[in-house]
MIGULO-26095 format. One record per atom (N, C-alpha, C, CB): chain; x, y, z; residue number from 1; atom name; residue in one letter. Coordinates in nm, 2 decimals. Atoms other than C-alpha are relative to their C-alpha. Glycine has a CB too. Layout:
N
FIKE chaine      u      v      w num atome residu
FIKE      A      X      Y      Z NUM    CA      a
...
//
This chain:
78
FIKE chaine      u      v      w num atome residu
FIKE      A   0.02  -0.14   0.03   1     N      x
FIKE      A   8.56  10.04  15.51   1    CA      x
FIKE      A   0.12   0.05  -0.08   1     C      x
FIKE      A  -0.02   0.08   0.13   1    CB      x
FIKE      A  -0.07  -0.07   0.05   2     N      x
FIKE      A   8.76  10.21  15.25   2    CA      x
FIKE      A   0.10   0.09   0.06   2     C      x
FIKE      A  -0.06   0.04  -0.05   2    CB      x
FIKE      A  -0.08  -0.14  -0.06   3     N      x
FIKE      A   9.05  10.47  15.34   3    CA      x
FIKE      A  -0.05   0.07  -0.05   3     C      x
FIKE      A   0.13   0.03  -0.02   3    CB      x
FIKE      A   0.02  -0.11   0.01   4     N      x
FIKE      A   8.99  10.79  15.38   4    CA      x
FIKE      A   0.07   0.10  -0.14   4     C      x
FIKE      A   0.03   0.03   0.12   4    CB      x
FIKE      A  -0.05  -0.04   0.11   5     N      x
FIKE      A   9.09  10.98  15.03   5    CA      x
FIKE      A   0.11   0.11   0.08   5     C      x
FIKE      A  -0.12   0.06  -0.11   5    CB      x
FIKE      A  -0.09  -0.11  -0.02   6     N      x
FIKE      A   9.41  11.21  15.07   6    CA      x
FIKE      A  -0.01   0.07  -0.09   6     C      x
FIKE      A   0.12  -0.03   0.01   6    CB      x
FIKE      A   0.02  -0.08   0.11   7     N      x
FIKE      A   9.38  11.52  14.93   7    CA      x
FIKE      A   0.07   0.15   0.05   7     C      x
FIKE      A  -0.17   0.01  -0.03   7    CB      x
FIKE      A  -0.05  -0.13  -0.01   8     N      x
FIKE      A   9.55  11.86  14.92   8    CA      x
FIKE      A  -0.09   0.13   0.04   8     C      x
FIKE      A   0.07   0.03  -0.12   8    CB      x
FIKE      A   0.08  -0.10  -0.03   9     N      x
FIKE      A   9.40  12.18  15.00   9    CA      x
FIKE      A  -0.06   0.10  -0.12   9     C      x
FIKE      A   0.08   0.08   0.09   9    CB      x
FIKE      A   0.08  -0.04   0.13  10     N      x
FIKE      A   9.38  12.27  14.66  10    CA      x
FIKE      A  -0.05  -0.08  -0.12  10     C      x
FIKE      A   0.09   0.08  -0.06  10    CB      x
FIKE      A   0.11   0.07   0.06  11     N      x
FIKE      A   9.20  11.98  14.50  11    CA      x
FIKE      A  -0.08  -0.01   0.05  11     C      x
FIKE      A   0.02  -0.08  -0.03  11    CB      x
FIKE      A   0.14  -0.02  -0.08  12     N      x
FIKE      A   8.96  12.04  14.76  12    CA      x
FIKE      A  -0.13   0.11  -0.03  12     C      x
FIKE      A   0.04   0.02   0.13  12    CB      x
FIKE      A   0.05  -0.12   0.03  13     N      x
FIKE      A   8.91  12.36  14.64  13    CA      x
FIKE      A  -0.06   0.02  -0.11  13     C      x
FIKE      A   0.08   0.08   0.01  13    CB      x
FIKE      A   0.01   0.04   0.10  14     N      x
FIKE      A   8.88  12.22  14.30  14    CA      x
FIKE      A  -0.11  -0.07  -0.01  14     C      x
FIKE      A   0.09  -0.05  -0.03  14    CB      x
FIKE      A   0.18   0.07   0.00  15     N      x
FIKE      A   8.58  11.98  14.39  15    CA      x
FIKE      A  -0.06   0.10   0.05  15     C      x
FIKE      A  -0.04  -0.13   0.11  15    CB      x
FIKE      A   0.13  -0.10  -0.01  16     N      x
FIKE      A   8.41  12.24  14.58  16    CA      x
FIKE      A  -0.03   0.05  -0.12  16     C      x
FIKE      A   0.03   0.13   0.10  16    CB      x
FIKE      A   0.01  -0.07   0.15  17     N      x
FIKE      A   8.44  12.46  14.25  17    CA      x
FIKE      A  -0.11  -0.06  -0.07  17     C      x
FIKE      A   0.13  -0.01  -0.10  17    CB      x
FIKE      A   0.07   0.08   0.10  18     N      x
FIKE      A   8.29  12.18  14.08  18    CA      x
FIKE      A  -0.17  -0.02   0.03  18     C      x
FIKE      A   0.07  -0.14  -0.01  18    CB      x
FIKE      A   0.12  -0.05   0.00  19     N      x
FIKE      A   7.97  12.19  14.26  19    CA      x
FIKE      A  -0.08   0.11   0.05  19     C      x
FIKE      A  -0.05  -0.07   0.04  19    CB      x
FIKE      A   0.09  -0.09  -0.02  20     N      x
FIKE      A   7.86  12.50  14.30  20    CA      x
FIKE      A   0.06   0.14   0.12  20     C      x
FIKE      A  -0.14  -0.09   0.06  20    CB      x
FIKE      A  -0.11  -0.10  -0.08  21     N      x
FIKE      A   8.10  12.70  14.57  21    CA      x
FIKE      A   0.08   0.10  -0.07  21     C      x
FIKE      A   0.12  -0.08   0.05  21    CB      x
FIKE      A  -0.08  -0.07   0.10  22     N      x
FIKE      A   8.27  13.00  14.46  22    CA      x
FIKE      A   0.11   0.12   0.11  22     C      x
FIKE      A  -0.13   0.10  -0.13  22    CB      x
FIKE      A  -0.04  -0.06  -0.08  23     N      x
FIKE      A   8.54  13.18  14.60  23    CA      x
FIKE      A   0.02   0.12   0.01  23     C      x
FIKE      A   0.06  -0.04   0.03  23    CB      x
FIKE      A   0.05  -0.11  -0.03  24     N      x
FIKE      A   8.46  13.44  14.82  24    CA      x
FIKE      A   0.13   0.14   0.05  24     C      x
FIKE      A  -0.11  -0.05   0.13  24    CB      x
FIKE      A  -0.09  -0.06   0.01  25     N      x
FIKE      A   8.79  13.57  14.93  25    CA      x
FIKE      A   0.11  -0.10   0.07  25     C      x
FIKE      A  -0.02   0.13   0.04  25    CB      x
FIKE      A  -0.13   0.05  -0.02  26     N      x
FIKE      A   9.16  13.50  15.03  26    CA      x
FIKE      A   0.04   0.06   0.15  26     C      x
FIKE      A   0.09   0.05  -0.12  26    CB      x
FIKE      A  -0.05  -0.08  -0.13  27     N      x
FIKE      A   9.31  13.54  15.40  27    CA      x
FIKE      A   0.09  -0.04   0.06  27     C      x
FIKE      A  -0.08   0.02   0.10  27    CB      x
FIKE      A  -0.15   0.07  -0.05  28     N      x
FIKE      A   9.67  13.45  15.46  28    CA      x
FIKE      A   0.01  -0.10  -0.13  28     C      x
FIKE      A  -0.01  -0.10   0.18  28    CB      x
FIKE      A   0.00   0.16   0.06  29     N      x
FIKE      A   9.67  13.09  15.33  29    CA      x
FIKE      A  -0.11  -0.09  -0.01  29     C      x
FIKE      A   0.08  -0.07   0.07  29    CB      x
FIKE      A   0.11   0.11  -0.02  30     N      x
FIKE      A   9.31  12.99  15.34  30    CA      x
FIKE      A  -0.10   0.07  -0.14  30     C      x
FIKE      A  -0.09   0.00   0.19  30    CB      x
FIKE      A   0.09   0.00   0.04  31     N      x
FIKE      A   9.06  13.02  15.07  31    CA      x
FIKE      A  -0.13   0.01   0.05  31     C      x
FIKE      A   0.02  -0.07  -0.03  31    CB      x
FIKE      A   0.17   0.05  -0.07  32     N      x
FIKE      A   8.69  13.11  15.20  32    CA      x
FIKE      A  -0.06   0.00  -0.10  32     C      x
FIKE      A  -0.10   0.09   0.11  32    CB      x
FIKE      A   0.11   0.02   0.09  33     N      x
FIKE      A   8.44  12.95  14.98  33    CA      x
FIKE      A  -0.15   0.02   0.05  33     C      x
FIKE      A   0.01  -0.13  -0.05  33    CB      x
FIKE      A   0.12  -0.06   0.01  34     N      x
FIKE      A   8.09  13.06  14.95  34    CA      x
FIKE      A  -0.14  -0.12  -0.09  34     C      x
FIKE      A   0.04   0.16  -0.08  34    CB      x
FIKE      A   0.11   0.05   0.12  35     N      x
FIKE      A   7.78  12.88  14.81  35    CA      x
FIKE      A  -0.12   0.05   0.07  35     C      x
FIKE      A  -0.01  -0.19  -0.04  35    CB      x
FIKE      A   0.09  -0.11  -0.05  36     N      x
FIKE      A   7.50  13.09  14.79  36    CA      x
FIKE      A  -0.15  -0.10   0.01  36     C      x
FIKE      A   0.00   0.15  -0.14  36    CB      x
FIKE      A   0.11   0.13   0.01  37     N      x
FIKE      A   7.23  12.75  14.77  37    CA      x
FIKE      A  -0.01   0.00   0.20  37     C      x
FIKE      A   0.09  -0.20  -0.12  37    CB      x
FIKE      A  -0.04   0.00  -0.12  38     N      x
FIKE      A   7.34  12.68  15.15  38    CA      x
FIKE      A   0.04   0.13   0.06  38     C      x
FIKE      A   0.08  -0.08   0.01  38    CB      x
FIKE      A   0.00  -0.13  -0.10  39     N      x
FIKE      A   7.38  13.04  15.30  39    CA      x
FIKE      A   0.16  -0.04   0.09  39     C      x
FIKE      A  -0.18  -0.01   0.14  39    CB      x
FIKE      A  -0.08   0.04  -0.05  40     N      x
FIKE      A   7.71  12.86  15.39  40    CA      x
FIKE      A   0.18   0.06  -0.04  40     C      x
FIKE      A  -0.05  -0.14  -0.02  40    CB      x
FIKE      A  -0.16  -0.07   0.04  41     N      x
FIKE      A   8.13  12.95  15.39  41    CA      x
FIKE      A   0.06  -0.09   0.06  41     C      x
FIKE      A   0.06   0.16   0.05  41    CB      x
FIKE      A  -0.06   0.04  -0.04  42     N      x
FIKE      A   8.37  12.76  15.44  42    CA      x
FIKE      A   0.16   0.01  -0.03  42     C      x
FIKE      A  -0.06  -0.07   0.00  42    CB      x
FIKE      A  -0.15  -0.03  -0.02  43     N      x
FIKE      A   8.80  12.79  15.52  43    CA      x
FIKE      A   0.10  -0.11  -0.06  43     C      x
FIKE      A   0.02   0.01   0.15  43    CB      x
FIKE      A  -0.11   0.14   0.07  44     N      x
FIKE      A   9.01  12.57  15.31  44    CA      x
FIKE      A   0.16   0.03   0.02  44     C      x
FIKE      A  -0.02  -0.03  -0.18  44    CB      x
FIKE      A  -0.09  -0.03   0.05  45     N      x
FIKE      A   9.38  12.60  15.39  45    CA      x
FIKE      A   0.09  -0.05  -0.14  45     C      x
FIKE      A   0.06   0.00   0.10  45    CB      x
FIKE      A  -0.08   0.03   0.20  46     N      x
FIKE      A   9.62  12.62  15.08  46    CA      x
FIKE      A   0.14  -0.01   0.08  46     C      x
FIKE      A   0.01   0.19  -0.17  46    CB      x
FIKE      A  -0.10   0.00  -0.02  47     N      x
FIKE      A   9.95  12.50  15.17  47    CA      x
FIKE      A   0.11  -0.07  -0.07  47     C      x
FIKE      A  -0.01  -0.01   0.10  47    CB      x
FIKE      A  -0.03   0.09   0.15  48     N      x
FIKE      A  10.09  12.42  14.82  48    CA      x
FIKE      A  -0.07  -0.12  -0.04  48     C      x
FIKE      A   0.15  -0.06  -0.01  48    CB      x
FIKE      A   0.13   0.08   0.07  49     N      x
FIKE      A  10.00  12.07  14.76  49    CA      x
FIKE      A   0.05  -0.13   0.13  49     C      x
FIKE      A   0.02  -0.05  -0.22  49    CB      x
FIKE      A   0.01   0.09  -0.12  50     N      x
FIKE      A  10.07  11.93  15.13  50    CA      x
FIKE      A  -0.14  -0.05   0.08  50     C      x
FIKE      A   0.07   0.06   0.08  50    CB      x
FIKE      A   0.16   0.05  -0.03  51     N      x
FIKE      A   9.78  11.71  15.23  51    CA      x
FIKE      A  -0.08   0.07   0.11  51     C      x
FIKE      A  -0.01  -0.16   0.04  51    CB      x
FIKE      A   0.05  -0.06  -0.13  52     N      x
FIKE      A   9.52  11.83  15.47  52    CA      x
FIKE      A   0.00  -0.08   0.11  52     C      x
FIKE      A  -0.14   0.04   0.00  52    CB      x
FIKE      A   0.02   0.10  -0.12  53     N      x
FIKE      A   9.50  11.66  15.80  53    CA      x
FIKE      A  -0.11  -0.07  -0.01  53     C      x
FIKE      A   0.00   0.05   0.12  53    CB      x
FIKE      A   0.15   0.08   0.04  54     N      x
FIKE      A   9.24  11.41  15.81  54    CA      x
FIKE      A  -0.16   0.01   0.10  54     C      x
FIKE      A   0.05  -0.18   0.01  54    CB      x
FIKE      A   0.08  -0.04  -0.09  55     N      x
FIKE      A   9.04  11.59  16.10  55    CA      x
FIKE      A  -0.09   0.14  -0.11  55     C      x
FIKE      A   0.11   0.04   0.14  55    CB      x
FIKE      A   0.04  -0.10   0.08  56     N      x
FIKE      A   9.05  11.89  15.84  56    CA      x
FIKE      A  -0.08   0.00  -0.11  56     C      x
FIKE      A   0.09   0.04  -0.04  56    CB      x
FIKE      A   0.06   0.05   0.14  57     N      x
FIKE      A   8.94  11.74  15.55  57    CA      x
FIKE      A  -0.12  -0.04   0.01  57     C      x
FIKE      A   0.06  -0.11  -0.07  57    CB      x
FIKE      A   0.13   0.05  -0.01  58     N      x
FIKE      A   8.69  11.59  15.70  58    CA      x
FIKE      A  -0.10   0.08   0.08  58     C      x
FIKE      A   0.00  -0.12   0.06  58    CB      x
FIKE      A   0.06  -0.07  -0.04  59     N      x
FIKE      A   8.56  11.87  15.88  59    CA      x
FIKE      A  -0.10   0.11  -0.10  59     C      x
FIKE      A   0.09   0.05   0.08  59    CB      x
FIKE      A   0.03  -0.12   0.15  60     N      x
FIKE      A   8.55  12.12  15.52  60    CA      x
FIKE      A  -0.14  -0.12  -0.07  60     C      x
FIKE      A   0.23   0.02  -0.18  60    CB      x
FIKE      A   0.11   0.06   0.06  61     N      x
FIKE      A   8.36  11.81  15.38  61    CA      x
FIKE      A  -0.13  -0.01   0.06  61     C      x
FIKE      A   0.04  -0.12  -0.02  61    CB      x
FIKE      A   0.12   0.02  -0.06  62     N      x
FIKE      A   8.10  11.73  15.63  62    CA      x
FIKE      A  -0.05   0.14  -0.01  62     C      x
FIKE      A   0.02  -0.07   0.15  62    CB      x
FIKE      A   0.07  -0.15  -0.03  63     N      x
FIKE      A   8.02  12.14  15.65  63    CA      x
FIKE      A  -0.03   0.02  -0.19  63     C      x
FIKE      A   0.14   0.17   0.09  63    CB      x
FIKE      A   0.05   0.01   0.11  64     N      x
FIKE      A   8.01  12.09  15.26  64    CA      x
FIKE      A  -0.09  -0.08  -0.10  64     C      x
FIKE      A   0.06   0.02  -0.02  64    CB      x
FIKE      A   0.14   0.15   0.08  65     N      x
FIKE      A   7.75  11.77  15.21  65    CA      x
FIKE      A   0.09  -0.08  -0.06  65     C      x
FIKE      A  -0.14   0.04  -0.15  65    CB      x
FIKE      A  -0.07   0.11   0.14  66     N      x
FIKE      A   8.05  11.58  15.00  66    CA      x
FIKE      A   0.03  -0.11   0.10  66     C      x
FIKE      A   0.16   0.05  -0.10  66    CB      x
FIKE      A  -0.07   0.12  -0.02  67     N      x
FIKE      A   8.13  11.24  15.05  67    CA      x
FIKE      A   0.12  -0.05  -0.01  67     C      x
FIKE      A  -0.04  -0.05  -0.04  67    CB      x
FIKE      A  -0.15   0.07   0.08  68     N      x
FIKE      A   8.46  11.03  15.01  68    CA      x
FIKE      A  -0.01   0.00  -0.11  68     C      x
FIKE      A   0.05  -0.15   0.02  68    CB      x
FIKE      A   0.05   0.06   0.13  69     N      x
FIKE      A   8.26  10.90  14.74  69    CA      x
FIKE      A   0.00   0.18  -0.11  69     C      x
FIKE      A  -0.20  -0.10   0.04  69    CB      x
FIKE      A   0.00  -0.12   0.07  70     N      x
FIKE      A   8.17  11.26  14.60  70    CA      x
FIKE      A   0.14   0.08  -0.08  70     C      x
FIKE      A  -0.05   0.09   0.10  70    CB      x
FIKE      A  -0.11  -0.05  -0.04  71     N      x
FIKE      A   8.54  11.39  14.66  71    CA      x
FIKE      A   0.08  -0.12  -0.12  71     C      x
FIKE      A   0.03  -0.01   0.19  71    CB      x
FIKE      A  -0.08   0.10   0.13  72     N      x
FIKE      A   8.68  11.08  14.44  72    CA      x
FIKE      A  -0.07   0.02  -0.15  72     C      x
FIKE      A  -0.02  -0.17   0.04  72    CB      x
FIKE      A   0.08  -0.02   0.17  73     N      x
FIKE      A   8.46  11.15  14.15  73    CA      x
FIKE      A   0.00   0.07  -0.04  73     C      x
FIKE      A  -0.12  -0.02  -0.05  73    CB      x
FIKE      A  -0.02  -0.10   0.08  74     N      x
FIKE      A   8.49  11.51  14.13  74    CA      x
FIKE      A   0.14   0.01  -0.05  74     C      x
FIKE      A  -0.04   0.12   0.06  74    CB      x
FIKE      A  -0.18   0.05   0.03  75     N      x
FIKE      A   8.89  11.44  14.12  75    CA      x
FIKE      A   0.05  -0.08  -0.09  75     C      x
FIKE      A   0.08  -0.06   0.11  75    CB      x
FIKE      A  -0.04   0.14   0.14  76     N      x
FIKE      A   8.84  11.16  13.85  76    CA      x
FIKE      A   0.05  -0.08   0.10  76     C      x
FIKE      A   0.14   0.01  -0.15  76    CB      x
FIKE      A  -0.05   0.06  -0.08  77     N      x
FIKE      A   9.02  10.95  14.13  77    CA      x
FIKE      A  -0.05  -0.10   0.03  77     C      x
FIKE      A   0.03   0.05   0.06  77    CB      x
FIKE      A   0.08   0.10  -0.03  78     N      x
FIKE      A   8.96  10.59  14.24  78    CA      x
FIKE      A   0.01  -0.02   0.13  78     C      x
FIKE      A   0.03  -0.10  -0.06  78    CB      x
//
């Protein structure tokens, strides 16, 4: 099984962007994104470009349908 992709809080925020999420507003240090397809929001913290925890990351993803796989291809990343 592959590792889990490391990713920051704001290249996360960057793939969401990319399919279809748009953000809805700012609160402290978190980003809430919006996609209006899924009736759905979700909380991304921003904490420069220190990675997310890997409970976090994988929590924002699973509530947003992406994959590792998804997550590496909107990032160009291998």
């Amino acid at each position: 099984m592959p590792k889990a992709h490391v990713v920051s809080g704001r290249d996360l925020v960057k793939a969401l962007l990319a399919v279809g999420w748009v953000v809805d507003r700012w609160r402290g240090s978190h980003q809430i994104l919006w996609n209006s397809e899924t009736c759905k929001s979700v909380s991304v913290p921003i904490h420069g470009n220190r990675p997310l925890p890997p409970g976090t990351r994988d929590r924002i993803m699973e509530l947003a349908g992406l994959t590792d796989d998804d997550l590496r291809r909107l990032l160009g990343r291998r």
